[in-house]
N, C-alpha and C positions, 0 to 999 in steps of 0.2 A: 385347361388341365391336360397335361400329356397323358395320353394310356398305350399309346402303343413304341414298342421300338424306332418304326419306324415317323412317326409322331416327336421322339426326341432326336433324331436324326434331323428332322427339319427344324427344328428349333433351335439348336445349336448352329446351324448354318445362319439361321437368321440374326442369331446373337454374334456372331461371326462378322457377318455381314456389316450389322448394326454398330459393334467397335470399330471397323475400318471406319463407317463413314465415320464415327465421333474424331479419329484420329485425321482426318481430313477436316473435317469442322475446326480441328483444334490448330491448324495452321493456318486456314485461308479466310478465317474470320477475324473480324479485330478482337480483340481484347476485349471491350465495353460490349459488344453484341453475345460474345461466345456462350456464357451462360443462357442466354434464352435463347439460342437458335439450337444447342445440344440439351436442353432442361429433357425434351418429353423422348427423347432418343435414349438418352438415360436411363429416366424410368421403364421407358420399354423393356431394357436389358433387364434391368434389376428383377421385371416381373418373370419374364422369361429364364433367368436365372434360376431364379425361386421354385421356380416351376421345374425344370431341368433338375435340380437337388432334391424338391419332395417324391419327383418321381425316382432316383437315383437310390435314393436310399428306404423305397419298397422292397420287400421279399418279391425274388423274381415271381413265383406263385400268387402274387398275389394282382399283376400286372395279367398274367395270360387269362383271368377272367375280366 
């Protein structure tokens, strides 16, 4: 769970991060592998996502405690 500013600063870096490599996975993999070698890189994002938007859409007051 993100609570600080700087908490979503890394997190979006990482989500960042996490779609280059998928977009590297999505060329130098075959076809038949690419779904399970990008499956949990995926999910990672997706959580980190989630997590980036519930924090996003707090009252900033409600982050500074």
């Amino acid at each position: 769970m993100i609570a600080t500013d700087q908490e979503l600063k890394i997190t979006r870096e990482r989500v960042s991060y996490l779609v280059d490599l998928l977009a590297r996975l999505r060329v130098s993999s075959r076809p038949e592998e690419l779904a399970l070698v990008s499956s949990g890189y995926r999910a990672e994002v997706e959580r980190m996502q989630r997590e980036v938007l519930d924090y996003l859409t707090q009252p900033a007051t409600a982050k500074a405690g």
